[in-house]
SEVEXBA-916379 format. One line per field, with one value per residue: residue number from 0; y, x, z of N, C-alpha, C, O, CB in turn. Coordinates in nm, 2 decimals. Glycine has a CB too. Layout:
N
num = NUM  ...
nyy = Y  ...
nxx = X  ...
nzz = Z  ...
cayy = Y  ...
caxx = X  ...
cazz = Z  ...
cyy = Y  ...
cxx = X  ...
czz = Z  ...
oyy = Y  ...
oxx = X  ...
ozz = Z  ...
cbyy = Y  ...
cbxx = X  ...
cbzz = Z  ...
END
This chain:
205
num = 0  1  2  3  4  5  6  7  8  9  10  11  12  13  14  15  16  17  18  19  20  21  22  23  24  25  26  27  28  29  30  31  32  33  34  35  36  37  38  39  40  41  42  43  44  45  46  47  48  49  50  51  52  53  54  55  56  57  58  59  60  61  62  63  64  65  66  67  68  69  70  71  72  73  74  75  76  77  78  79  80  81  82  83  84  85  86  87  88  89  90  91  92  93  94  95  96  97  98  99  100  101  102  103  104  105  106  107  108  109  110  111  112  113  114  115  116  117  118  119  120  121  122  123  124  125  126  127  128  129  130  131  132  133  134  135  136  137  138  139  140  141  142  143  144  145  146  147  148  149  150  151  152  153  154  155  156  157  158  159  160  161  162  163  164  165  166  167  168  169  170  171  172  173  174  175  176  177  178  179  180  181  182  183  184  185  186  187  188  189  190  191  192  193  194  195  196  197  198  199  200  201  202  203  204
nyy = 7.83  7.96  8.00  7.80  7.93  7.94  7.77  7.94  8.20  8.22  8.26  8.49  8.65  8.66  8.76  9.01  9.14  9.10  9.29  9.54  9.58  9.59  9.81  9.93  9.92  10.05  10.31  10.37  10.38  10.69  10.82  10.71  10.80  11.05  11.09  10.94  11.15  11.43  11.32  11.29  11.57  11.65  11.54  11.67  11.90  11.91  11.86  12.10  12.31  12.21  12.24  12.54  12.62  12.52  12.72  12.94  12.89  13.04  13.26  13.21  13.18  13.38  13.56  13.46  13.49  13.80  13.81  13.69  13.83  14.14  14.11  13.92  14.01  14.29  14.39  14.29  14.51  14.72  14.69  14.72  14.98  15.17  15.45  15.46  15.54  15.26  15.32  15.51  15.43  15.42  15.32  15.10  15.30  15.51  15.31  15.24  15.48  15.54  15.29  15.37  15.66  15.51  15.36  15.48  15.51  15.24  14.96  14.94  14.96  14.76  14.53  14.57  14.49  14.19  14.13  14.16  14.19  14.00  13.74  13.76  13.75  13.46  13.34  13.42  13.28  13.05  12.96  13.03  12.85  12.63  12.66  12.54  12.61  12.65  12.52  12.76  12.93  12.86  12.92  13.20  13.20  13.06  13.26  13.47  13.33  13.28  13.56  13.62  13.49  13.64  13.87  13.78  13.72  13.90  14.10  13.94  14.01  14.33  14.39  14.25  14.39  14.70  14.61  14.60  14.79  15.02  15.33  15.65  15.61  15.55  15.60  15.52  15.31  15.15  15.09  14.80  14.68  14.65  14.56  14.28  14.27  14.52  14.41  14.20  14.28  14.44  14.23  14.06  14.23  14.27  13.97  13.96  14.11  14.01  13.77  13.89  13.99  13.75  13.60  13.83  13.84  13.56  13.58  13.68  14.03
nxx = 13.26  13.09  13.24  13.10  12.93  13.07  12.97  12.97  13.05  12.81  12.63  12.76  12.66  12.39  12.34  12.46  12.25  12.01  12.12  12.05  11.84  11.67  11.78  11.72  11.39  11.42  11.45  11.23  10.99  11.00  10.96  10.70  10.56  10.57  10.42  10.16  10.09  10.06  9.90  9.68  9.62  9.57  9.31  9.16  9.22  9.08  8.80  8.76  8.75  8.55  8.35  8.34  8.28  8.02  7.72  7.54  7.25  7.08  7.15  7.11  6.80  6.73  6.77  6.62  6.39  6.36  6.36  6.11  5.95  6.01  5.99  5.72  5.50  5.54  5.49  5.21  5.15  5.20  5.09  4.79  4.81  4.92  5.12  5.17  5.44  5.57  5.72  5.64  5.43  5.30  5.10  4.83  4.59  4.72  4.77  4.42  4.37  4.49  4.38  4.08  4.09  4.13  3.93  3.72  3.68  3.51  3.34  3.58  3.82  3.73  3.78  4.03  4.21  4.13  4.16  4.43  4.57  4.56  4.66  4.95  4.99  4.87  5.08  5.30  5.23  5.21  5.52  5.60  5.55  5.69  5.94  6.27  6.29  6.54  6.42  6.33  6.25  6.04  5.74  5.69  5.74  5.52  5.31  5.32  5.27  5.00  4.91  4.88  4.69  4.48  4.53  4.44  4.22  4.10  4.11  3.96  3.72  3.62  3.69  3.49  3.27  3.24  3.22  2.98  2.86  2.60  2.51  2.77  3.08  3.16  3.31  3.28  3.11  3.28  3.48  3.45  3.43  3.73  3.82  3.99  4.21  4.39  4.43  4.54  4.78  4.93  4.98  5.16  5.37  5.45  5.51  5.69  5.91  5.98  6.12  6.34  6.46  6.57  6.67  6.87  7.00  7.07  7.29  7.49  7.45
nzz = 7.71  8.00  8.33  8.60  8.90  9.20  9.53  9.72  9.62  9.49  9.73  9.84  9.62  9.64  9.88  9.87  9.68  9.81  10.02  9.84  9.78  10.04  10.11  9.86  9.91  10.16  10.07  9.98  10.12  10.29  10.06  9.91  10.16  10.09  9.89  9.92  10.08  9.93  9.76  9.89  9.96  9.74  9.68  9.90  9.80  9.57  9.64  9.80  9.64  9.44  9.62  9.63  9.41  9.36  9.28  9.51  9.67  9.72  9.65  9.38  9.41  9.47  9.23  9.05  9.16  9.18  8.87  8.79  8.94  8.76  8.50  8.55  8.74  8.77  8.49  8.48  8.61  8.50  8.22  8.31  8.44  8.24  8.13  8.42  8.64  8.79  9.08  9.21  9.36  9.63  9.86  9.93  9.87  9.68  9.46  9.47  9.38  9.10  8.94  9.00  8.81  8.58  8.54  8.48  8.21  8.20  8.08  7.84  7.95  8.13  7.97  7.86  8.11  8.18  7.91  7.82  8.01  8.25  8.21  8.28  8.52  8.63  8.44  8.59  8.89  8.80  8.73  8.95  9.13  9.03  9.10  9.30  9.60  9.91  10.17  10.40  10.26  10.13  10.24  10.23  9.94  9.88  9.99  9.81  9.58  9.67  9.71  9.43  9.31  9.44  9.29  9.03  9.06  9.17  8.99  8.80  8.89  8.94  8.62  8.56  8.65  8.58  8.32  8.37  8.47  8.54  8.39  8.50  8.60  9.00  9.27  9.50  9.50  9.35  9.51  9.60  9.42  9.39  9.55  9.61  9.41  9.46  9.72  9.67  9.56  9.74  9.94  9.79  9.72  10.01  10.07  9.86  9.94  10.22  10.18  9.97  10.20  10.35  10.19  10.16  10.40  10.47  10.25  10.38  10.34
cayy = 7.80  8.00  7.88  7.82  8.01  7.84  7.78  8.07  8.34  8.25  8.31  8.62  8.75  8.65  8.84  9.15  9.17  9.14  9.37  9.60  9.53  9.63  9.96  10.03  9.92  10.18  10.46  10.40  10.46  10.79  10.84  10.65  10.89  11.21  11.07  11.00  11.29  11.45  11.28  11.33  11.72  11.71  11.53  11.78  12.03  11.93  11.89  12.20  12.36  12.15  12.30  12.63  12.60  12.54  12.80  12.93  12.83  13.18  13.37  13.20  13.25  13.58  13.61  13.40  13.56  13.95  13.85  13.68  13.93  14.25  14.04  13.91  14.12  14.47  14.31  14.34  14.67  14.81  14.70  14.77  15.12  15.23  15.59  15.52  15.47  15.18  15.34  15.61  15.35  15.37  15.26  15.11  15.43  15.54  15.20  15.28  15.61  15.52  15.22  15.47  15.69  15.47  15.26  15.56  15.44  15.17  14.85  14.95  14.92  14.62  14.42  14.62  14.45  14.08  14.03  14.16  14.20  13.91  13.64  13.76  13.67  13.39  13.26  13.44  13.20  12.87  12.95  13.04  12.71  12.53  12.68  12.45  12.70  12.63  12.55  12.88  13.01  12.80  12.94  13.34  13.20  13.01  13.38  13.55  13.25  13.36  13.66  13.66  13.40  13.72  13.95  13.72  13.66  14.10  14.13  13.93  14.08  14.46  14.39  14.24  14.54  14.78  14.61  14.59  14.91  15.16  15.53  15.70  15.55  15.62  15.55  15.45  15.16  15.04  15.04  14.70  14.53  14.66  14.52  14.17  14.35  14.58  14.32  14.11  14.35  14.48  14.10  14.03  14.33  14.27  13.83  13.94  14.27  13.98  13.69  13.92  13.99  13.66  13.62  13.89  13.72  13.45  13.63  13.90  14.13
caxx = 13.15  13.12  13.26  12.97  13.04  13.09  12.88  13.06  13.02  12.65  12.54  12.76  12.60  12.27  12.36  12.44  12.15  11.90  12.14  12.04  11.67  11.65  11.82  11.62  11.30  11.43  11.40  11.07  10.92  10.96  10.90  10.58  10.46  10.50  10.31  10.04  10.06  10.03  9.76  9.56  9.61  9.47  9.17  9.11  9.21  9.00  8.68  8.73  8.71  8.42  8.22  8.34  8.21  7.87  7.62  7.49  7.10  6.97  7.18  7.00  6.70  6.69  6.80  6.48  6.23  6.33  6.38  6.00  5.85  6.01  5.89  5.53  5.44  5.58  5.46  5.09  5.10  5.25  4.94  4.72  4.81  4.97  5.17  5.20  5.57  5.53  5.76  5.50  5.28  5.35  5.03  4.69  4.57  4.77  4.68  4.33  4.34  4.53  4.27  3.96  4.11  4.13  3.81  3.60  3.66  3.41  3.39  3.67  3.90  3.78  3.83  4.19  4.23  4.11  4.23  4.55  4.68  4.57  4.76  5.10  5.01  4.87  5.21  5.38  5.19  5.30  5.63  5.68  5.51  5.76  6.05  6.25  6.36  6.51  6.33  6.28  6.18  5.91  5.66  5.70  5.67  5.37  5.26  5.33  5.14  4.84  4.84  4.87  4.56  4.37  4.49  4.42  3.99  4.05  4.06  3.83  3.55  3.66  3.63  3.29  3.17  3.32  3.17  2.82  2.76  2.53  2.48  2.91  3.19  3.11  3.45  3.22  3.04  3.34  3.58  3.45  3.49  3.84  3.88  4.08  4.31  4.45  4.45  4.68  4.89  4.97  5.03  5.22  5.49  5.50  5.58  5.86  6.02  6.02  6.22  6.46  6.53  6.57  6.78  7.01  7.04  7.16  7.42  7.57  7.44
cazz = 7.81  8.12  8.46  8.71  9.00  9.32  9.61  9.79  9.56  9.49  9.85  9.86  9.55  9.68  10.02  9.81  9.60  9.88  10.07  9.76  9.76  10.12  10.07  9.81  9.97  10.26  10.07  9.92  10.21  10.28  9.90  9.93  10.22  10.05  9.75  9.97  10.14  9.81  9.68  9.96  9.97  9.63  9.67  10.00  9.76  9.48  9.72  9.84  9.48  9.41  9.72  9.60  9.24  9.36  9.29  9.62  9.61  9.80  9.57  9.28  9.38  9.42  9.08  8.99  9.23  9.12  8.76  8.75  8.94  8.71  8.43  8.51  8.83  8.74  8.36  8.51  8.69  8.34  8.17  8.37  8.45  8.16  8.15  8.52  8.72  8.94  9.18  9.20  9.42  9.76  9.90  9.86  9.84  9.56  9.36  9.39  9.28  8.98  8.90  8.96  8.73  8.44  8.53  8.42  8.08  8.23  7.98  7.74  8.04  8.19  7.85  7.88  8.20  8.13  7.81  7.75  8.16  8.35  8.17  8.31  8.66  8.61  8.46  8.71  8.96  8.74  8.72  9.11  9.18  8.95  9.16  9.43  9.66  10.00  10.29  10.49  10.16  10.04  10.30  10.15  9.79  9.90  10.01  9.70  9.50  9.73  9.63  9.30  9.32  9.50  9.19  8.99  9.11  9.19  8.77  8.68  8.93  8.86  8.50  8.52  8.76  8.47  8.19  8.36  8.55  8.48  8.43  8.52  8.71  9.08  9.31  9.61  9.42  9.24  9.60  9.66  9.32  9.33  9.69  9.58  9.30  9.56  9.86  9.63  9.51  9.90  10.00  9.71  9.78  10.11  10.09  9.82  10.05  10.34  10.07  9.92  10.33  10.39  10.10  10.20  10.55  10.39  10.13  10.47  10.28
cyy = 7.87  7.90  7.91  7.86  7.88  7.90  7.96  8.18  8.38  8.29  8.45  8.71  8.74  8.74  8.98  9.16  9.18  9.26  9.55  9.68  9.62  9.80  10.00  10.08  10.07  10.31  10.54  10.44  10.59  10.86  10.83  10.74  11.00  11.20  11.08  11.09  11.40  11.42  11.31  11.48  11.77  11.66  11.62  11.89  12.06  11.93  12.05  12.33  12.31  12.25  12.47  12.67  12.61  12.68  12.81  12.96  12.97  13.29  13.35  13.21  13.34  13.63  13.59  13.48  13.73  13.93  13.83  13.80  14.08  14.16  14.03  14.03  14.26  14.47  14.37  14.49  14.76  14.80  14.75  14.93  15.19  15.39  15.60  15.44  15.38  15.24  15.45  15.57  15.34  15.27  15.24  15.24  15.50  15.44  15.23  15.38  15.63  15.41  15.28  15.58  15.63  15.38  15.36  15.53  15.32  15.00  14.81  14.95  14.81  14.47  14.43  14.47  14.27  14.03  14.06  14.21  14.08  13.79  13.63  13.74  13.55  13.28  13.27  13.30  13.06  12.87  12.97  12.91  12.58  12.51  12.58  12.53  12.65  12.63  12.65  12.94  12.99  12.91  13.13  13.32  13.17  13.17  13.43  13.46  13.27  13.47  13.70  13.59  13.53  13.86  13.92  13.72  13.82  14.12  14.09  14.01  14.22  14.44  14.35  14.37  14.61  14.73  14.58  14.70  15.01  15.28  15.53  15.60  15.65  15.50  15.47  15.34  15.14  14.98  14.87  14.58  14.53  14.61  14.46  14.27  14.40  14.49  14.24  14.17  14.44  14.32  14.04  14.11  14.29  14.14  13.91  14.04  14.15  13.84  13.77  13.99  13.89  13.62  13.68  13.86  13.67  13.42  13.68  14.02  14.21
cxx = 13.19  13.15  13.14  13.08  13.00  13.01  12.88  13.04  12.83  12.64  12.63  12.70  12.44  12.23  12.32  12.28  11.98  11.98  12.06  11.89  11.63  11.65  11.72  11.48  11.30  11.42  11.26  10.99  10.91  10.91  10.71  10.50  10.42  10.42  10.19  9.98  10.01  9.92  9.65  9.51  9.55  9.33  9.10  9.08  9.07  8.82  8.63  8.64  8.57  8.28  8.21  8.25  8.06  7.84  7.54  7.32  7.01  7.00  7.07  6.88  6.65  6.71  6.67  6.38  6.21  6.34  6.24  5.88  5.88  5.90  5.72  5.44  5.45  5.50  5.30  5.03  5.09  5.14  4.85  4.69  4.86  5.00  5.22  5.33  5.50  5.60  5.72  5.44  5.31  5.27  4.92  4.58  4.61  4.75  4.56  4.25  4.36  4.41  4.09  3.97  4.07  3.98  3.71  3.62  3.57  3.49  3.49  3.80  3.88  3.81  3.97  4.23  4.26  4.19  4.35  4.63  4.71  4.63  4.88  5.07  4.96  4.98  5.32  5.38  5.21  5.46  5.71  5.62  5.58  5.93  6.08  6.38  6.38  6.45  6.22  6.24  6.03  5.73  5.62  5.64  5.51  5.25  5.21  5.24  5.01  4.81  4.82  4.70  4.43  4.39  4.44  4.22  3.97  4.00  4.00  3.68  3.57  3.63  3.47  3.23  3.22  3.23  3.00  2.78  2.72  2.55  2.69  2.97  3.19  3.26  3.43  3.13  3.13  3.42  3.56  3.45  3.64  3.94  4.05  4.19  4.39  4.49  4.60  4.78  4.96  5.06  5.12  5.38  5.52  5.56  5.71  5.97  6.09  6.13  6.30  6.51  6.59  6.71  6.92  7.08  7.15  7.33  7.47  7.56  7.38
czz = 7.94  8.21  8.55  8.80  9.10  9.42  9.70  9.76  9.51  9.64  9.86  9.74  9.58  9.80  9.99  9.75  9.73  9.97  9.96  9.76  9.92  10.18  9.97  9.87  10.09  10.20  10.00  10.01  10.30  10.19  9.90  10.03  10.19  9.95  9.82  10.01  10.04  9.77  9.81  9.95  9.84  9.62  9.76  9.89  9.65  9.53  9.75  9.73  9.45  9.47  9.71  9.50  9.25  9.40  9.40  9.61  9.68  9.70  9.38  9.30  9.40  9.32  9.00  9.00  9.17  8.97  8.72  8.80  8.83  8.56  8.41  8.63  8.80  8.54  8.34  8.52  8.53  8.24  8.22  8.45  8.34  8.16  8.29  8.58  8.84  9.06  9.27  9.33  9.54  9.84  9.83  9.78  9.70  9.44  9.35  9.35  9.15  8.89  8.89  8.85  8.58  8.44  8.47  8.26  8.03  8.13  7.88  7.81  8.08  8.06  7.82  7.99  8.21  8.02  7.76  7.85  8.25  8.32  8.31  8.45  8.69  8.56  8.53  8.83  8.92  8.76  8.87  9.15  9.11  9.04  9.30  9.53  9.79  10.09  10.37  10.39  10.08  10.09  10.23  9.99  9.78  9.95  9.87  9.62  9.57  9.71  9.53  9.22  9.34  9.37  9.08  8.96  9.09  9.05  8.74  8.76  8.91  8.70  8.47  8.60  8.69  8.33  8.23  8.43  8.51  8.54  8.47  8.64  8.88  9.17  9.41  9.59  9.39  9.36  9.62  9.59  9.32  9.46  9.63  9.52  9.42  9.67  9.79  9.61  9.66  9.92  9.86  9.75  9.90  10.12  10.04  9.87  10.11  10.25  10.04  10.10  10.36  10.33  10.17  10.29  10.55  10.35  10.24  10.40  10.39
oyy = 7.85  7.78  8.02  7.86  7.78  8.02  8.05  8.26  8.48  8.42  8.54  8.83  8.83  8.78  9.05  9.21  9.24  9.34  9.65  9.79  9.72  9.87  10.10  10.20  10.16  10.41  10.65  10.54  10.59  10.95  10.92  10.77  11.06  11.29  11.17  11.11  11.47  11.51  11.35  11.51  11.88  11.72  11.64  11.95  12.15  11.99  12.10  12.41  12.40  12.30  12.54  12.76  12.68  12.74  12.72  13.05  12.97  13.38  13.43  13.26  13.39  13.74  13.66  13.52  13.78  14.03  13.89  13.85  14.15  14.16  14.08  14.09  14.33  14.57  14.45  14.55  14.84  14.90  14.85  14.97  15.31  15.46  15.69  15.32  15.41  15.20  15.47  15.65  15.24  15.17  15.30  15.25  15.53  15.48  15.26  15.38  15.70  15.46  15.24  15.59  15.68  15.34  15.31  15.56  15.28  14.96  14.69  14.93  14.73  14.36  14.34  14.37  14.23  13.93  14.01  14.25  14.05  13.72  13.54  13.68  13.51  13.17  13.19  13.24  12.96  12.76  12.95  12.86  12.46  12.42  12.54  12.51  12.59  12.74  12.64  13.03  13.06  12.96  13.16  13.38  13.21  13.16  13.44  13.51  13.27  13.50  13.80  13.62  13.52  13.94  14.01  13.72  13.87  14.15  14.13  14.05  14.23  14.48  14.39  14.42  14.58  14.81  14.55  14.72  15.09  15.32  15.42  15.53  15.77  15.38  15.37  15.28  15.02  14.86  14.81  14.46  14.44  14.62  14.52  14.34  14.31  14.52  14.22  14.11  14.52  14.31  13.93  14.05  14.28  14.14  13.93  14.04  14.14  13.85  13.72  14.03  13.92  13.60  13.63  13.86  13.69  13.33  13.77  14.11  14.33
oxx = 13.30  13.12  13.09  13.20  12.93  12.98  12.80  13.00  12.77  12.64  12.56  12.68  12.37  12.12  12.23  12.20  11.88  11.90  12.03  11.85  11.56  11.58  11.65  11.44  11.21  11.38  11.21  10.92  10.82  10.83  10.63  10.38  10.31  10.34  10.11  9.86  9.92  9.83  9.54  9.39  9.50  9.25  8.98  8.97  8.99  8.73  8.52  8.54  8.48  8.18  8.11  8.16  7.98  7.89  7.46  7.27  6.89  6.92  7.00  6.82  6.55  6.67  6.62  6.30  6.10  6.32  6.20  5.78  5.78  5.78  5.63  5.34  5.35  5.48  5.26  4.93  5.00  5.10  4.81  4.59  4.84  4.90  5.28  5.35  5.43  5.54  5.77  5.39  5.37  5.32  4.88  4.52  4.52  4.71  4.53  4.13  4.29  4.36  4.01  3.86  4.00  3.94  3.61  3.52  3.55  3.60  3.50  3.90  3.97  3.84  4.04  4.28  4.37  4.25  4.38  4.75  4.82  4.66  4.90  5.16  5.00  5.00  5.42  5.48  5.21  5.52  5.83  5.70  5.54  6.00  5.99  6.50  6.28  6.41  6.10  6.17  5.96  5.65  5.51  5.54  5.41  5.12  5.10  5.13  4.91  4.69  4.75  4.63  4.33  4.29  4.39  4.14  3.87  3.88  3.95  3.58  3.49  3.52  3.37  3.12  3.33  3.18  2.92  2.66  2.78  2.58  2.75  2.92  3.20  3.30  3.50  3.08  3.10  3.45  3.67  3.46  3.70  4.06  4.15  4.25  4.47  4.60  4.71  4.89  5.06  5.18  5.15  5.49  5.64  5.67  5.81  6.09  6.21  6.24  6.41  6.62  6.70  6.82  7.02  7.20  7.27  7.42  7.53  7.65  7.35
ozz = 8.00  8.20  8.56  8.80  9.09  9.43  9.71  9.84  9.50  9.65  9.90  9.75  9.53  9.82  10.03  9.84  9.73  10.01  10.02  9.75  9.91  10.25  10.00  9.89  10.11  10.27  9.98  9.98  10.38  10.22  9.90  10.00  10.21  9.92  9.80  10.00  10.08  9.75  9.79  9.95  9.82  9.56  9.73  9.87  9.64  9.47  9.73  9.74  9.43  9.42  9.76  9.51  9.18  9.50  9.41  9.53  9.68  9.67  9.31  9.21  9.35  9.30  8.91  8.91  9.13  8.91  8.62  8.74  8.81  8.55  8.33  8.60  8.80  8.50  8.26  8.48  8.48  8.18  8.16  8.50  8.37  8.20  8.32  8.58  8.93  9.16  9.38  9.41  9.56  9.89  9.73  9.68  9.63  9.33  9.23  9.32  9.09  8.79  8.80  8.78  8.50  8.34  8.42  8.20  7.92  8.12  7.83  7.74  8.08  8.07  7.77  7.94  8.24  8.02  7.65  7.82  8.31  8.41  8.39  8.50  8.80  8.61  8.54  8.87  9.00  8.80  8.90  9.24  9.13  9.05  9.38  9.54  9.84  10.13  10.40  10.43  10.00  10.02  10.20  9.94  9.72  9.93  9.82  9.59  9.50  9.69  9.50  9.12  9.27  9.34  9.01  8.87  9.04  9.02  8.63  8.71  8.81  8.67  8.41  8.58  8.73  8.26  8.15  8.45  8.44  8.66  8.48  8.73  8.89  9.15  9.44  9.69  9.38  9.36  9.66  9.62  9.27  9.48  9.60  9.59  9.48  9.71  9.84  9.63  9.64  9.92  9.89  9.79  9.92  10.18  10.11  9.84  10.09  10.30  10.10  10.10  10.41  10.38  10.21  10.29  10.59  10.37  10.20  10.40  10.38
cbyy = 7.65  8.06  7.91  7.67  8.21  7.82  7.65  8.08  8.35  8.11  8.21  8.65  8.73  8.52  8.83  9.19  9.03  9.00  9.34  9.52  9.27  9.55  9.97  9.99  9.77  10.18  10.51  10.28  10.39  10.81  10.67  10.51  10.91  11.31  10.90  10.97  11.34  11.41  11.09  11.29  11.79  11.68  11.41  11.84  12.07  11.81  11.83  12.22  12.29  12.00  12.25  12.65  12.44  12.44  12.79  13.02  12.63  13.24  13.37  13.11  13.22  13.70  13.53  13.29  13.57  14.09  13.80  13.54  13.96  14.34  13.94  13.68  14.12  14.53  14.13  14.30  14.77  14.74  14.61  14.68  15.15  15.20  15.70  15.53  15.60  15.03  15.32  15.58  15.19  15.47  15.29  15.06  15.49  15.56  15.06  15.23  15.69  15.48  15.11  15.54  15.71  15.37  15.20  15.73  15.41  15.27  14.84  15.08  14.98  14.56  14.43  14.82  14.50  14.07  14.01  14.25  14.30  13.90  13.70  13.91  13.74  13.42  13.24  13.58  13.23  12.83  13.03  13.19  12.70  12.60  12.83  12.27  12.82  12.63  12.54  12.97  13.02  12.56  12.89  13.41  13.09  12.86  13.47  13.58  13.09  13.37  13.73  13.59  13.28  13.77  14.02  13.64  13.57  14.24  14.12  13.72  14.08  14.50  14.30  14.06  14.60  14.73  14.49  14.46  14.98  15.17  15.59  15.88  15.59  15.62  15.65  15.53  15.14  15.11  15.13  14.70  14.53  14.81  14.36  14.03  14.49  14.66  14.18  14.03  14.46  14.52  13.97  14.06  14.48  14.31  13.68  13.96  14.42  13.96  13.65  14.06  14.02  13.59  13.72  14.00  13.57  13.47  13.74  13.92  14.12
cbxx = 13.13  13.03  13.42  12.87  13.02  13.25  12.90  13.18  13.12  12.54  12.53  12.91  12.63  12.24  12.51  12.55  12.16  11.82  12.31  12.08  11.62  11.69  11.97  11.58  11.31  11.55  11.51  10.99  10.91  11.01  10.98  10.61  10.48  10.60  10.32  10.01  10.18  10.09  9.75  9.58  9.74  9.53  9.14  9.23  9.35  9.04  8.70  8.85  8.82  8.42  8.25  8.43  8.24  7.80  7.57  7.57  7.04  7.01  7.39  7.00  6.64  6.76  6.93  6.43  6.24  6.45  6.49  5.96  5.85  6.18  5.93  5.45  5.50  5.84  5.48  5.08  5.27  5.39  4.89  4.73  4.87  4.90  5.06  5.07  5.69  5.57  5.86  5.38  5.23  5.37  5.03  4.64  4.62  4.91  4.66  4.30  4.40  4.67  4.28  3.93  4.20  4.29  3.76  3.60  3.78  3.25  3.33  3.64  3.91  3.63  3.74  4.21  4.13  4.01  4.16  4.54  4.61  4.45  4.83  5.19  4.95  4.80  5.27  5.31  5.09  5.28  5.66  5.65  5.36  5.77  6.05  6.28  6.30  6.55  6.39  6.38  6.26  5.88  5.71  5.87  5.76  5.37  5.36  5.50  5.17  4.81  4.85  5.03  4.58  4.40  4.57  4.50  3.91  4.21  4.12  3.78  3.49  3.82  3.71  3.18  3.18  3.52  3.24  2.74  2.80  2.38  2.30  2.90  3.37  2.91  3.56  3.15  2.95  3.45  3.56  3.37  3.44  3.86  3.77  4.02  4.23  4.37  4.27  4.69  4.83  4.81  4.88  5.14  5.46  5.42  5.51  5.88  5.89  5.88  6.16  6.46  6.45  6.45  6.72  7.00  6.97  7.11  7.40  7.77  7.38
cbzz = 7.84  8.16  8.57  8.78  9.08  9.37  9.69  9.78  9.42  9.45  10.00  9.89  9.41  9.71  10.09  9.68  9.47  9.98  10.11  9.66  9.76  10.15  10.00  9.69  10.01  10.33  10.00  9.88  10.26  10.30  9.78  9.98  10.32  9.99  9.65  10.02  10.22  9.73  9.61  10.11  10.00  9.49  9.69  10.14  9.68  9.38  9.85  9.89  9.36  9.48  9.91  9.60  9.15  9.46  9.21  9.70  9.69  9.98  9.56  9.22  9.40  9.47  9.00  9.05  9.44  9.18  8.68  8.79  9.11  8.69  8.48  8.55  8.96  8.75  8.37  8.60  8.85  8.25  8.15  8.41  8.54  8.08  8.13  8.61  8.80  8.95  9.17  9.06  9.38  9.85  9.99  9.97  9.95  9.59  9.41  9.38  9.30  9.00  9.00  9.07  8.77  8.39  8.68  8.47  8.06  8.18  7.93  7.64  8.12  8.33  7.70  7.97  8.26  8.12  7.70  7.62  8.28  8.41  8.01  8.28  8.76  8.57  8.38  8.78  8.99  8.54  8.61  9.24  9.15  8.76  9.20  9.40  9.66  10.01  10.36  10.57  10.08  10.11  10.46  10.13  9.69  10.06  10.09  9.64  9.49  9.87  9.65  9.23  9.48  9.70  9.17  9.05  9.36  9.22  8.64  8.63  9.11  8.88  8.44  8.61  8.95  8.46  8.09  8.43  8.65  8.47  8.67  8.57  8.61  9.10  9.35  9.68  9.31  9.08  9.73  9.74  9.13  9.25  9.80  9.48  9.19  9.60  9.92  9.53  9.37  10.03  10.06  9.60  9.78  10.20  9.98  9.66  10.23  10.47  9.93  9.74  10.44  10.38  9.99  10.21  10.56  10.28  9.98  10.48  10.15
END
């Protein structure tokens, strides 16, 4: 059987043992601050990362806006002019020379026109109206959807003045079915020039 110890040596082993406890305790706490200090520098760090990771919302939509317009806008012109380079077009002027040209084909163009061109701006104009583009940008797209609206109404009245006019294609009668068409296709280029500016702003480009 063990000997109990004596009063004496319990409180000096009671003395040590918190002397022990206190020492340790003391060195936890420097321990204890670098941990935090640590863990904090990673949640800074990992924030930081986070806010990096995000996709910057001007750079995507410029990826959007020029990939719908080569798509359904440059999509149009390509129908609707066929053989001809869009980068050809500088001005109104040059549009509708190219559209008088091919209109003398009269009715067999404007059923070209209607039924197998004007689709693509039409879903052009759904799909930029589906977009949620920042702020300063809404007001340009809301442009560009106005005019696609005016090339939109342009093709179907050009096609009906094409499939009902008599006697030859005359360039001074047709100028004023082929107003709209043209009006949109000016205000169209010019909203998305002043967006991919805005854009670039944006980016420091």
């Amino acid at each position: 059987m063990a000997d109990t110890p004596k009063i004496g040596e319990r409180d000096v082993s009671d003395r040590a043992a918190l002397e022990d406890a206190k020492a340790f305790n003391k060195g936890k706490g420097p321990l204890l601050s670098v941990m935090l200090g640590l863990l904090g520098l990673t949640v800074v760090g990992f924030g930081w990362y986070l806010v990096q990771d995000q996709p910057n919302p001007y750079g995507e939509l410029g990826k959007q806006i020029n990939g719908l317009r080569g798509q359904y806008f440059d999509g149009f012109w390509t129908c609707a002019l066929p053989g001809k380079r869009l980068d050809e077009l500088k001005n109104n002027g040059d549009l509708r020379a190219e559209l008088h040209t091919r209109g003398e084909a009269l009715g067999r163009y404007g059923q070209h026109l209607s039924g197998k061109c004007r689709e693509a701006v039409r879903e052009l104009g759904v799909r930029l109206s589906a977009l949620l583009p920042p702020d300063d940008a809404r007001p340009l797209i809301a442009e560009m959807i106005g005019a696609l609206r005016k090339i939109d109404e342009g093709t179907r009245v050009y096609s009906d003045y094409l499939q009902n006019v008599e006697g030859a294609y005359q360039a001074d009668g047709a100028d004023p079915a082929l107003s709209g068409l043209v009006r949109g296709w000016y205000e169209f280029r010019k909203a998305h020039a002043a967006l991919n500016q805005v854009i670039r702003d944006k980016l420091g480009r």
